[in-house]
C-alpha positions as YAML, in Angstrom:
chain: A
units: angstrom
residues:
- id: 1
  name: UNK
  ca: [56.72, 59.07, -65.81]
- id: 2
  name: UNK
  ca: [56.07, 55.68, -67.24]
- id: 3
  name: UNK
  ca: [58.85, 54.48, -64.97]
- id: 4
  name: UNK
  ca: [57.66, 55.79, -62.15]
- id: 5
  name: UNK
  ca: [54.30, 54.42, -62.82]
- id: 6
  name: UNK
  ca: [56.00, 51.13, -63.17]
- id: 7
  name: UNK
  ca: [57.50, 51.06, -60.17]
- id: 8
  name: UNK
  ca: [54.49, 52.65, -58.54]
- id: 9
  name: UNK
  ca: [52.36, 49.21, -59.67]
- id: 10
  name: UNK
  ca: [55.16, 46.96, -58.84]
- id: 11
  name: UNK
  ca: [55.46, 48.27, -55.51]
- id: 12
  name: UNK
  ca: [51.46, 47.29, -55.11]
- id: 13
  name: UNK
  ca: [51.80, 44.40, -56.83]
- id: 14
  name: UNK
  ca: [54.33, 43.31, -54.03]
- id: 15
  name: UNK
  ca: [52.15, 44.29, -51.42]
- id: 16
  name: UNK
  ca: [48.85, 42.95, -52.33]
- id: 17
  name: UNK
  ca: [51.21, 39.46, -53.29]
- id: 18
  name: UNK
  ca: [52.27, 40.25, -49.32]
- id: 19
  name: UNK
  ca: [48.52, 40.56, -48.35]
- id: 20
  name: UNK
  ca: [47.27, 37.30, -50.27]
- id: 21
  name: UNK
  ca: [50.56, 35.70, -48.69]
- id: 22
  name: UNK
  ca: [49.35, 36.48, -45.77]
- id: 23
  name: UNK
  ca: [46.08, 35.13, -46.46]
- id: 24
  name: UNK
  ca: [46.70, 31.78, -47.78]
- id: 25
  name: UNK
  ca: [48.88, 31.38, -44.57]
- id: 26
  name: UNK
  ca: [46.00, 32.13, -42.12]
- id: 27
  name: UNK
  ca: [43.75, 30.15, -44.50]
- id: 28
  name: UNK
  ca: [46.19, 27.20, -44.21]
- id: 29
  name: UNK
  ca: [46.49, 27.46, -40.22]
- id: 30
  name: UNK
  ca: [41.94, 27.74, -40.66]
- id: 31
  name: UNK
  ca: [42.53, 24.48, -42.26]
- id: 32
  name: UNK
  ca: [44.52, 23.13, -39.97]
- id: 33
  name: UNK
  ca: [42.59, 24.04, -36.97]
- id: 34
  name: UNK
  ca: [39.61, 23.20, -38.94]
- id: 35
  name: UNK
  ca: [40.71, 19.01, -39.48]
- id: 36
  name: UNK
  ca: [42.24, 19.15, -35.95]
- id: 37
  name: UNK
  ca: [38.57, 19.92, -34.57]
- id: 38
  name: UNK
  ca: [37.61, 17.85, -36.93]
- id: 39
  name: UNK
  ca: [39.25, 15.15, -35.96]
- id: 40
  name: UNK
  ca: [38.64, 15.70, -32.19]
- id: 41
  name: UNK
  ca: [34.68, 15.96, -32.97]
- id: 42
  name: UNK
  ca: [34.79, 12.62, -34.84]
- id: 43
  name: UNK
  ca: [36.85, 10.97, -32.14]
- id: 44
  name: UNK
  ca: [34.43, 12.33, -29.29]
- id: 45
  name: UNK
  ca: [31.67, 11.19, -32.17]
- id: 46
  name: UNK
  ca: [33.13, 7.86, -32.09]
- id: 47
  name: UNK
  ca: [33.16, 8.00, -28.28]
- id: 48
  name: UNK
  ca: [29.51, 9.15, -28.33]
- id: 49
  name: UNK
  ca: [28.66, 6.24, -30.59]
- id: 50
  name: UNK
  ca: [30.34, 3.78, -28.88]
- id: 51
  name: UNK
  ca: [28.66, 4.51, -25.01]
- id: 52
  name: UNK
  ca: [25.64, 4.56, -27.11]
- id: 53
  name: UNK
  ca: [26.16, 1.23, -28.43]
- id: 54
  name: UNK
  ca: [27.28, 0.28, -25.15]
- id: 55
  name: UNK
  ca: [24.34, 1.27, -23.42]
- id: 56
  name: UNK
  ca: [21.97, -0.11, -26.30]
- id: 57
  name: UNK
  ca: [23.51, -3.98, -25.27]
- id: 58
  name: UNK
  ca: [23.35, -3.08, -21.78]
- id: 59
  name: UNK
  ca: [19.63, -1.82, -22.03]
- id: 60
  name: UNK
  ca: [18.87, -5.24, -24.29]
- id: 61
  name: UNK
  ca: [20.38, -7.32, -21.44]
- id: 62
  name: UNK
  ca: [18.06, -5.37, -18.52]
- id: 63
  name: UNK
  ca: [14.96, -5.60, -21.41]
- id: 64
  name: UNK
  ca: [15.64, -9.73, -21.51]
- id: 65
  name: UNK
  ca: [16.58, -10.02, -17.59]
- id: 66
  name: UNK
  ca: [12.92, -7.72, -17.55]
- id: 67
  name: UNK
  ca: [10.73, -10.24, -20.03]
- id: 68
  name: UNK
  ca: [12.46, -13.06, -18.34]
- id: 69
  name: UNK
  ca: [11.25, -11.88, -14.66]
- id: 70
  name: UNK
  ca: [7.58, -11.32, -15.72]
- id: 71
  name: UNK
  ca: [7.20, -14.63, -16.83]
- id: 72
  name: UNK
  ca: [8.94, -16.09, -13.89]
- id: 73
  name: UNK
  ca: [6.09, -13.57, -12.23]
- id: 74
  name: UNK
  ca: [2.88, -14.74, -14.46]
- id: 75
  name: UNK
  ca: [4.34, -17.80, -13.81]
- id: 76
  name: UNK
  ca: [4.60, -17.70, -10.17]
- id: 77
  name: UNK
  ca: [1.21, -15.57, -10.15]
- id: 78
  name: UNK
  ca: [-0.52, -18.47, -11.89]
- id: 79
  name: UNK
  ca: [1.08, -20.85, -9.61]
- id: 80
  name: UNK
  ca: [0.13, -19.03, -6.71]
- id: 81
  name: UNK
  ca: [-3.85, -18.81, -7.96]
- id: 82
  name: UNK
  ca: [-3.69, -22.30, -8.82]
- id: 83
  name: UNK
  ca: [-2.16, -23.34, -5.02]
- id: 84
  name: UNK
  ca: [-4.85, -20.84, -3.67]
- id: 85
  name: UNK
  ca: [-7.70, -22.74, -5.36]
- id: 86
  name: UNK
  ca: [-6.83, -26.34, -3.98]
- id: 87
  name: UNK
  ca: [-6.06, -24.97, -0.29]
- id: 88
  name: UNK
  ca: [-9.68, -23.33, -0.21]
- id: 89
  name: UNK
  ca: [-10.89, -27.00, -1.81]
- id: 90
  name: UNK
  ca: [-8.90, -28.58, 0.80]
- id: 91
  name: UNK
  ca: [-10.11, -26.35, 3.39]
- id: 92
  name: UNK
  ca: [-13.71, -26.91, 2.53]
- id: 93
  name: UNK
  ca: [-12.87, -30.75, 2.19]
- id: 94
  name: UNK
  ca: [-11.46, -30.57, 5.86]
- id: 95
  name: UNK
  ca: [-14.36, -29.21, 7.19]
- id: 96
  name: UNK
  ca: [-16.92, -31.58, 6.30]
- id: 97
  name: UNK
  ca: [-15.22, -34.96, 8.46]
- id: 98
  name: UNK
  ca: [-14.40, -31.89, 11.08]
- id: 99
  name: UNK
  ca: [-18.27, -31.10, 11.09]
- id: 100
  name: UNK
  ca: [-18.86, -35.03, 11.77]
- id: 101
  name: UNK
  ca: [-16.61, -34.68, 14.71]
- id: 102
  name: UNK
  ca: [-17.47, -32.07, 15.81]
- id: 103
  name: UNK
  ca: [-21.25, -32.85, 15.70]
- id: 104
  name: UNK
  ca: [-20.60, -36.29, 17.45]
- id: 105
  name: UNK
  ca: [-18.70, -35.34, 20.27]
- id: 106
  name: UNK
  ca: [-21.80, -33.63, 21.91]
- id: 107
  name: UNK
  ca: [-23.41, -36.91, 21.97]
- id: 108
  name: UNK
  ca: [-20.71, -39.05, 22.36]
- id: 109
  name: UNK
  ca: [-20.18, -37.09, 25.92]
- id: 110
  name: UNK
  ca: [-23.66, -37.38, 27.00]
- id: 111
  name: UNK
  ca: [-23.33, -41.45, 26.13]
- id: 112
  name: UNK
  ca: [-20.61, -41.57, 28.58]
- id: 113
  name: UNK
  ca: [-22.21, -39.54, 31.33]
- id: 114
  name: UNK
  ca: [-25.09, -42.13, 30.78]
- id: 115
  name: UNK
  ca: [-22.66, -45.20, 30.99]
- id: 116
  name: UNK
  ca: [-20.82, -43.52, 33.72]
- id: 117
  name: UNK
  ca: [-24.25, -42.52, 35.77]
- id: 118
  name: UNK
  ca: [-25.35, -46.35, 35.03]
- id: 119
  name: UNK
  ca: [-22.55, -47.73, 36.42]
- id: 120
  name: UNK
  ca: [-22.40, -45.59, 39.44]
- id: 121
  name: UNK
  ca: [-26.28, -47.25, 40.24]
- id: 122
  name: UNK
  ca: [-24.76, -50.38, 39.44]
- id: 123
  name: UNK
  ca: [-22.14, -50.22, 42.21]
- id: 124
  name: UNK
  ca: [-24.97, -48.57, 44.68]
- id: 125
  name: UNK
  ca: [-27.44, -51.57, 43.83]
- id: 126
  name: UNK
  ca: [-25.46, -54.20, 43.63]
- id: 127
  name: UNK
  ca: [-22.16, -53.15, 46.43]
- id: 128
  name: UNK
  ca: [-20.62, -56.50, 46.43]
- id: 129
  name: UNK
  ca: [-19.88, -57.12, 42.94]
- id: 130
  name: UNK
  ca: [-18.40, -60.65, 41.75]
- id: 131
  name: UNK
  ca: [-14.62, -61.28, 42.03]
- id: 132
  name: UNK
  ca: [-14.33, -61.39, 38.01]
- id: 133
  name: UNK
  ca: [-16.15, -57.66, 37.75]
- id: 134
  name: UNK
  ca: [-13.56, -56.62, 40.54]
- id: 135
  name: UNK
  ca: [-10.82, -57.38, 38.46]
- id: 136
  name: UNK
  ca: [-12.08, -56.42, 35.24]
- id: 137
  name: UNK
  ca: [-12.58, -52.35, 37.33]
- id: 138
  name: UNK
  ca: [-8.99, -53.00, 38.91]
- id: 139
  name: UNK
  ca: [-7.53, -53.94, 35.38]
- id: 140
  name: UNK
  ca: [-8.98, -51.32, 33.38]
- id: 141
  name: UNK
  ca: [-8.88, -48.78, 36.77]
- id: 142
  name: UNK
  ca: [-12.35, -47.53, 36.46]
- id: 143
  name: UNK
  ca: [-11.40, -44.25, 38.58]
- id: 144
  name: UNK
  ca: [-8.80, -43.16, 36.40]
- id: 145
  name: UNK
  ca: [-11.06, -43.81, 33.18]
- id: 146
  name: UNK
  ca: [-13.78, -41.79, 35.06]
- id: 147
  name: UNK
  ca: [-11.86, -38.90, 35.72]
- id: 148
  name: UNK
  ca: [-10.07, -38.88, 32.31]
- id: 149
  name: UNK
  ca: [-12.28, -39.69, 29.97]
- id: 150
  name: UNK
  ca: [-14.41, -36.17, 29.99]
- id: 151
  name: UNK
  ca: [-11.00, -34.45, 29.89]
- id: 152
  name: UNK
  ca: [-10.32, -36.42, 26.52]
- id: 153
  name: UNK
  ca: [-13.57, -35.49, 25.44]
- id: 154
  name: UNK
  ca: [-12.68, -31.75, 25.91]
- id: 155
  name: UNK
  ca: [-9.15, -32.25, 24.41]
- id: 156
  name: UNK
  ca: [-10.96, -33.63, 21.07]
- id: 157
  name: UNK
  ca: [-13.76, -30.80, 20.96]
- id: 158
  name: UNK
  ca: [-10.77, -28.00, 21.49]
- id: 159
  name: UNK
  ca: [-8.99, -30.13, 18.57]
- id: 160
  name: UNK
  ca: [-11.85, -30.19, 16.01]
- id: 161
  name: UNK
  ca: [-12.21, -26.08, 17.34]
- id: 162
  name: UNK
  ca: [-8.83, -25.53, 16.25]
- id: 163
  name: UNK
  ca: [-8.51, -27.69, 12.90]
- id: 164
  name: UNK
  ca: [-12.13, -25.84, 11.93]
- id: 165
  name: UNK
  ca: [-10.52, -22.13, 12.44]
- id: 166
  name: UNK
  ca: [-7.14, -23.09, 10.54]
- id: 167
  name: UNK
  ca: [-9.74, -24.40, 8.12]
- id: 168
  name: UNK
  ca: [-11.45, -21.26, 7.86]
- id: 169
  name: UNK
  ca: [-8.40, -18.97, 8.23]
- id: 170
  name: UNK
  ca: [-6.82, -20.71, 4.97]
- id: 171
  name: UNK
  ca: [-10.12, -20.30, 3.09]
- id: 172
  name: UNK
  ca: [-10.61, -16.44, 4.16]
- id: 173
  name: UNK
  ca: [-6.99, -15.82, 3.31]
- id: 174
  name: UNK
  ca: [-6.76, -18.06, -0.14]
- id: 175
  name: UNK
  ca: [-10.32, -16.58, -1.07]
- id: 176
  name: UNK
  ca: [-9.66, -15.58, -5.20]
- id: 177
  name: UNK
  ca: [-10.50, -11.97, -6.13]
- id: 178
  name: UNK
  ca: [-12.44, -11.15, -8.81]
- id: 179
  name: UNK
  ca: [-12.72, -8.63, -11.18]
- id: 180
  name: UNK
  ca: [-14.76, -6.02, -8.87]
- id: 181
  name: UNK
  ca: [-13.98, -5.17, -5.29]
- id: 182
  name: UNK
  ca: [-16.21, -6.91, -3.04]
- id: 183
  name: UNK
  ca: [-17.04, -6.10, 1.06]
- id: 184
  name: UNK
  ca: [-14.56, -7.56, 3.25]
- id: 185
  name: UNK
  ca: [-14.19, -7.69, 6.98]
- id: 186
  name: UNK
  ca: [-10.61, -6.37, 7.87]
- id: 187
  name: UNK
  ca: [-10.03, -7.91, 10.72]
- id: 188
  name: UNK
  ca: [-11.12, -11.57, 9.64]
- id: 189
  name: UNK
  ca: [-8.43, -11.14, 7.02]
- id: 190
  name: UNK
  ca: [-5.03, -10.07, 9.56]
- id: 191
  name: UNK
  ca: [-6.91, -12.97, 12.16]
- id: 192
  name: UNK
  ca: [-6.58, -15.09, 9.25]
- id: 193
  name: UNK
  ca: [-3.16, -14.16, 8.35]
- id: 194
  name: UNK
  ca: [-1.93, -14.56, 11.73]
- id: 195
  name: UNK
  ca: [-3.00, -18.05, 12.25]
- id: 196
  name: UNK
  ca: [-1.53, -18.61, 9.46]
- id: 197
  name: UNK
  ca: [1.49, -17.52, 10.56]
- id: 198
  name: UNK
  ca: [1.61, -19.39, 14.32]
- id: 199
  name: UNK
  ca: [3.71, -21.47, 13.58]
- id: 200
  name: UNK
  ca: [6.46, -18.77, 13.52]
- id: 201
  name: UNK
  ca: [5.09, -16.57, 16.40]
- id: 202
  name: UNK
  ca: [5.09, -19.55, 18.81]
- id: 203
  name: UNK
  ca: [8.29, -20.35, 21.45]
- id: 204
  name: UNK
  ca: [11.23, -21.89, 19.98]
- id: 205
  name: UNK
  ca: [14.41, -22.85, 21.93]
- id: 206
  name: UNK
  ca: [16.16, -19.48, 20.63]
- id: 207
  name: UNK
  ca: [13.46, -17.22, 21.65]
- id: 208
  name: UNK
  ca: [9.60, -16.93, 23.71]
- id: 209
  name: UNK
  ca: [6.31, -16.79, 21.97]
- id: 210
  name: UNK
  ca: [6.22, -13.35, 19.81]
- id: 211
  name: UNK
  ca: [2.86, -11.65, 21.40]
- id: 212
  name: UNK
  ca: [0.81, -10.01, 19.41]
- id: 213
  name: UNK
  ca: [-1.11, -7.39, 20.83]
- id: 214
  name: UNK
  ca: [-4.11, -6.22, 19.06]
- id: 215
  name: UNK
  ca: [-6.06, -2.92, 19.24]
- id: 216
  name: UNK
  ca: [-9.01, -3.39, 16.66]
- id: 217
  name: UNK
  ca: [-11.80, -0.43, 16.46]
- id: 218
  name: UNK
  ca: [-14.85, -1.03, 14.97]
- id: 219
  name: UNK
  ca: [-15.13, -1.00, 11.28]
- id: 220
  name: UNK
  ca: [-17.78, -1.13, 8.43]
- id: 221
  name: UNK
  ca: [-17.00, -3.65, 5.66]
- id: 222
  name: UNK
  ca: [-14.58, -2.72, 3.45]
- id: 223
  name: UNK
  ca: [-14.72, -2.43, -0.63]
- id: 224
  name: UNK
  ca: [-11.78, -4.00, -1.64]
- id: 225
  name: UNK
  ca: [-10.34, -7.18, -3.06]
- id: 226
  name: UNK
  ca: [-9.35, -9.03, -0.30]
- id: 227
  name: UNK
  ca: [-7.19, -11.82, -1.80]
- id: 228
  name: UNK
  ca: [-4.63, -9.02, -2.52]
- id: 229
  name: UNK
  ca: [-5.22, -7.34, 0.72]
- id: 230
  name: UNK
  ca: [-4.53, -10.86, 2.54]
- id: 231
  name: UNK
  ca: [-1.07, -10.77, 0.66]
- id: 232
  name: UNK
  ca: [-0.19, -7.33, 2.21]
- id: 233
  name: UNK
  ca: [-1.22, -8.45, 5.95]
- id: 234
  name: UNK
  ca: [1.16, -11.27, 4.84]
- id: 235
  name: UNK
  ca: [4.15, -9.79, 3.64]
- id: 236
  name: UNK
  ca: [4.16, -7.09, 6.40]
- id: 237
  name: UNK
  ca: [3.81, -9.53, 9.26]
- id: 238
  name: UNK
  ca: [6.49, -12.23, 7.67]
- id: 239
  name: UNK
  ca: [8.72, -8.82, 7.69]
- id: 240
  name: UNK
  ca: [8.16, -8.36, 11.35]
- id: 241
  name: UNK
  ca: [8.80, -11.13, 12.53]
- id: 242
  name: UNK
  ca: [12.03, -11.12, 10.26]
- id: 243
  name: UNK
  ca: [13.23, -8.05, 12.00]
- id: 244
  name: UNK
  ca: [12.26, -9.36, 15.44]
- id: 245
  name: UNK
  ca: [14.78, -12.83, 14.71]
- id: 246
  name: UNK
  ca: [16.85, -10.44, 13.48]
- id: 247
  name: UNK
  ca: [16.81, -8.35, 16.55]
- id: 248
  name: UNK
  ca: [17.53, -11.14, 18.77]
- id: 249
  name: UNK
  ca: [21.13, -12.34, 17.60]
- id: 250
  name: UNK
  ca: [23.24, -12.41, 20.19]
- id: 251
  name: UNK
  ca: [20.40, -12.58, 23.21]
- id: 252
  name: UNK
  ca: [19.82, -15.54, 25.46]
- id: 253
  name: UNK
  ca: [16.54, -16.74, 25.76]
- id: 254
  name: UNK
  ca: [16.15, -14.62, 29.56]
- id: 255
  name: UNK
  ca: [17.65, -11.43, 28.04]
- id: 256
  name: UNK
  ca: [14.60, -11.86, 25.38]
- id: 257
  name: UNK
  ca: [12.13, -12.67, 27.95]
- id: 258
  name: UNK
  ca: [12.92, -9.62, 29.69]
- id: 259
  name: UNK
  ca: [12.26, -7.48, 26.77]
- id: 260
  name: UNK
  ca: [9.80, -9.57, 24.52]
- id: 261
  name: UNK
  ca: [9.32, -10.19, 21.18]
- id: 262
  name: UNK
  ca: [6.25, -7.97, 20.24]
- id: 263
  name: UNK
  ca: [4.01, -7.26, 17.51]
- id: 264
  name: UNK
  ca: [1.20, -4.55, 17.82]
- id: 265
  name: UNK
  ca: [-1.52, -4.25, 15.36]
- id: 266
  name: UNK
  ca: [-4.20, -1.16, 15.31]
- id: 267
  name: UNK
  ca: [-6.85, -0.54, 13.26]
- id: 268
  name: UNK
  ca: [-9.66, 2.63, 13.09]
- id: 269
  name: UNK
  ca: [-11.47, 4.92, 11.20]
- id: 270
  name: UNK
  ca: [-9.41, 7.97, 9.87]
- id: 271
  name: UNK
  ca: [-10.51, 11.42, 10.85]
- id: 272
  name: UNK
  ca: [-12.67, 11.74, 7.96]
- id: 273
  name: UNK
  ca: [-14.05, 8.44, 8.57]
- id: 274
  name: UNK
  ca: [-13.66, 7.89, 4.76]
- id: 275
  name: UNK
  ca: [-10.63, 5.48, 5.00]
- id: 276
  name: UNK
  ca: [-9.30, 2.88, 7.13]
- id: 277
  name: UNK
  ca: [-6.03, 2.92, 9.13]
- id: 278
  name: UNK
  ca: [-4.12, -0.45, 9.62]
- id: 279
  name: UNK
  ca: [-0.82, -0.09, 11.44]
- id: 280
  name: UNK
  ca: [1.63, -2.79, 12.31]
- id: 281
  name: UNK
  ca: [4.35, -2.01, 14.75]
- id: 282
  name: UNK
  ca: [7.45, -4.01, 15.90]
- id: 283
  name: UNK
  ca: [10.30, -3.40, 18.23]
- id: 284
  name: UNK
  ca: [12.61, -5.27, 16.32]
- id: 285
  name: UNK
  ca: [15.76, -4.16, 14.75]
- id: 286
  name: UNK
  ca: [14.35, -0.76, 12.62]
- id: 287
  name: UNK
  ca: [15.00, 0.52, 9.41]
- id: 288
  name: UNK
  ca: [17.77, 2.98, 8.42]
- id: 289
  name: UNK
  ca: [16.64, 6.28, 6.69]
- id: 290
  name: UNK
  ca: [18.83, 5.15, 3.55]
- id: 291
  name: UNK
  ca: [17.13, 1.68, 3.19]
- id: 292
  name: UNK
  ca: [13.44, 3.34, 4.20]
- id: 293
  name: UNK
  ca: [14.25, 5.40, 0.85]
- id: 294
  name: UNK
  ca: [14.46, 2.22, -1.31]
- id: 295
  name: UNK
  ca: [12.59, -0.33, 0.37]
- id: 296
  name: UNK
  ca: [9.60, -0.24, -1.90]
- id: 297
  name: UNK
  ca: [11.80, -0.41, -5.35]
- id: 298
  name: UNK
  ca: [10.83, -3.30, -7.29]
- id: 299
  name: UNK
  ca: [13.55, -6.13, -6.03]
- id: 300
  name: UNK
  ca: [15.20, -4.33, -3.09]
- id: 301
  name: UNK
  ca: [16.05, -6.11, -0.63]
- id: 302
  name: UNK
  ca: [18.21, -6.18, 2.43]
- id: 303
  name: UNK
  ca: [18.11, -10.25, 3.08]
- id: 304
  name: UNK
  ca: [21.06, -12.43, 2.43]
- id: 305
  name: UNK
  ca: [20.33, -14.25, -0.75]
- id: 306
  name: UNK
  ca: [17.83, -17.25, -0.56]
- id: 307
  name: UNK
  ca: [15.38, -14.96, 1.88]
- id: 308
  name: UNK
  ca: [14.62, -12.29, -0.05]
- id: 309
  name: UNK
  ca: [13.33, -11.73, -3.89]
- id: 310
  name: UNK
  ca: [12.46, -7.75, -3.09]
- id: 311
  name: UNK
  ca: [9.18, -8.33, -4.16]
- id: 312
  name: UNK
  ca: [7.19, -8.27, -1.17]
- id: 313
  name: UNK
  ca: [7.05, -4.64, -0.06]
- id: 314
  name: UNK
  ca: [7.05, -4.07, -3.59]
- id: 315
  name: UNK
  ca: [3.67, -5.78, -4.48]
- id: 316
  name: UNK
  ca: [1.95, -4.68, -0.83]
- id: 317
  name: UNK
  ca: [3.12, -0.91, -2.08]
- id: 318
  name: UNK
  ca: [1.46, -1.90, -5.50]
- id: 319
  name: UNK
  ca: [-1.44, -3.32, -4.55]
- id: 320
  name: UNK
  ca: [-2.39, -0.66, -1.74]
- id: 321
  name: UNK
  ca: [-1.56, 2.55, -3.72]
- id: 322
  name: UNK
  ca: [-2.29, 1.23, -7.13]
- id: 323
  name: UNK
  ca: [-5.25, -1.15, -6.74]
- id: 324
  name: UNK
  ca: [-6.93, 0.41, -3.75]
- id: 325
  name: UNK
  ca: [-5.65, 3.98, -3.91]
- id: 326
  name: UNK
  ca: [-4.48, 3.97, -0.81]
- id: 327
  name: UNK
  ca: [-0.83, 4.98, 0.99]
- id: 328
  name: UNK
  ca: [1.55, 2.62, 2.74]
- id: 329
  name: UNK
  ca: [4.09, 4.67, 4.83]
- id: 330
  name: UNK
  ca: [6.85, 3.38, 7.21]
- id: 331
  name: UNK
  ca: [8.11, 4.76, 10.69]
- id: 332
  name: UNK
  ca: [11.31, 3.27, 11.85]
- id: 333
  name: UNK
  ca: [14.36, 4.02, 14.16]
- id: 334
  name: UNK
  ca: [17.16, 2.07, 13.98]
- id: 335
  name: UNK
  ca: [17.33, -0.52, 17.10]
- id: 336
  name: UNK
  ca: [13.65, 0.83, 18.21]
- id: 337
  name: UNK
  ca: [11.39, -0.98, 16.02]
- id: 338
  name: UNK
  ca: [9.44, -0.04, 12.63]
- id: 339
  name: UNK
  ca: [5.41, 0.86, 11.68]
- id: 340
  name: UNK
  ca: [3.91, 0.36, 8.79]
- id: 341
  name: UNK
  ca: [0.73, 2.34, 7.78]
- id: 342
  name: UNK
  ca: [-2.03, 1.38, 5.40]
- id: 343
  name: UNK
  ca: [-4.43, 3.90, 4.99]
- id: 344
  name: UNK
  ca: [-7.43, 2.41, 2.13]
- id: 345
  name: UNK
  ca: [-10.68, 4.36, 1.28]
- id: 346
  name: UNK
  ca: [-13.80, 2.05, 2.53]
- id: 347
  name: UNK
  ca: [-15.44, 2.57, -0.87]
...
């Protein structure tokens, strides 16, 4: 029996040796799964770590390139404020000599209808004047001064007229803003931006005259600050006449002619007669539906570089939905043209 019994334990002996055998082999194969996922997590770890550090320089580069555009932006902001100051100075500086024109050319007409009158009842007193006076009239040819001179008279009053509005467009449009909205009339500041912005709607030798074609409806005074609102008329309008040049490469000055340049600019009372609507409309080039999707990002632009920072639908989207709580929405097909529409509560 104690043989057996032996033999009996050795035999389980064997087998739970088998069993553990068996166990430290599937424990060695754990391990070695274990360090080869291991190994791959601290590789994909290492990965991880470097994108992250990666993105950390990147994001430190965009944070610099960020700092280093707001100054150039207080900078430019200041400069801008500073530059809108001496143009209202200047403008008010302007007007005064312009007043003393202005105020002398009423008089200085009626003189010369006296002098004129006077010599007319010279010539039908005295008919036979001396040879000297005769040559003095043929030398200075009294008929031609006669006729001319009231047209120069006109030609100076419609010249003072003119300098006086440019001098009260740039002192509407340059006017600072201040802390609180203050009443402004709408339409002084787009007639302000547009004269402003002759120069660039008038004839050239590529292209006629832009027209501008206005549809204004009456409208209360609105709360707003109207420095900022100025800036939107501006960058809108600058825009549309962009897209018009743009529109016109290729076309002779006839084929242009034939389908002008155009501008059209509507304003009214909303529905609920709570807000004013301010659309601008050109039939130049258009928009594409990818481009509409960006155009308001912060420095997108579509302009070669040199003629376009991306900041100027930018700010008039800022300053009309931020500022004034307003919308600003576009309307554009490609080749047809493009509308923008402000929409800003009155109060």
């Amino acid at each position: 029996m104690e043989i057996l019994d032996y033999q009996q334990e050795i035999k389980e002996l064997k087998k739970a040796n088998r069993i553990i055998q068996k166990k430290l082999e599937r424990s060695e194969l754990d391990r070695k799964k274990l360090e080869e996922t291991n190994r791959k997590k601290e590789s994909l770890l290492r990965r991880v770590i470097d994108e992250l550090k990666e993105y950390q320089n990147k994001l430190e580069e965009r944070s610099h390139e960020l700092e280093m555009m707001l100054l150039n932006l207080q900078i430019m902001e200041n400069k801008m404020s500073t530059l809108g100051s001496m143009v209202a100075d200047v403008a008010h500086e302007i007007n005064n000599p312009v007043g003393f024109i202005a105020g002398n050319l009423t008089p200085a007409k009626e003189y010369i209808e006296n002098l004129l009158y006077l010599i007319d009842l010279y010539q039908q007193t005295y008919p036979k004047a001396s040879q000297q006076i005769e040559e003095t009239i043929k030398m200075i040819d009294l008929e031609y001064v006669r006729e001319d001179l009231p047209k120069l008279i006109s030609s100076m009053r419609e010249g003072t007229d003119r300098i006086s509005n440019i001098s009260d467009s740039l002192r509407t449009f340059s006017r600072a803003d201040t802390e609180e909205k203050t009443l402004f009339n709408i339409h002084e500041g787009i007639n302000s931006t547009l004269l402003i912005l002759k120069h660039r709607l008038q004839a050239n030798k590529i292209r006629p005259a832009i027209q501008v074609v206005q549809y204004y409806e009456e409208l209360p005074l609105v709360e707003c600050f109207p420095g900022q609102l100025n800036q939107v008329f501006m960058n809108l309008l600058a825009n549309a006449i962009d897209a018009l040049d743009e529109s016109n490469a290729g076309l002779s000055f006839n084929d242009i002619k034939l389908n002008p340049n155009q501008i059209t600019i509507h304003t009214a009372l909303t529905e609920d007669k709570n807000h004013v609507s301010i659309r601008i409309q050109d039939n130049g080039v258009g928009i594409s539906a990818d481009v509409q999707q960006k155009m308001f990002d912060h420095l997108f632009t579509t302009k070669p570089v040199g003629k376009g920072t991306g900041l100027g639908l930018s700010i008039a989207y800022q300053i009309i939905v931020q500022k004034h709580k307003g919308t600003l929405e576009v309307n554009s097909v490609l080749g047809k043209g493009s509308e923008f529409i402000i929409n800003i509560p009155i109060c």
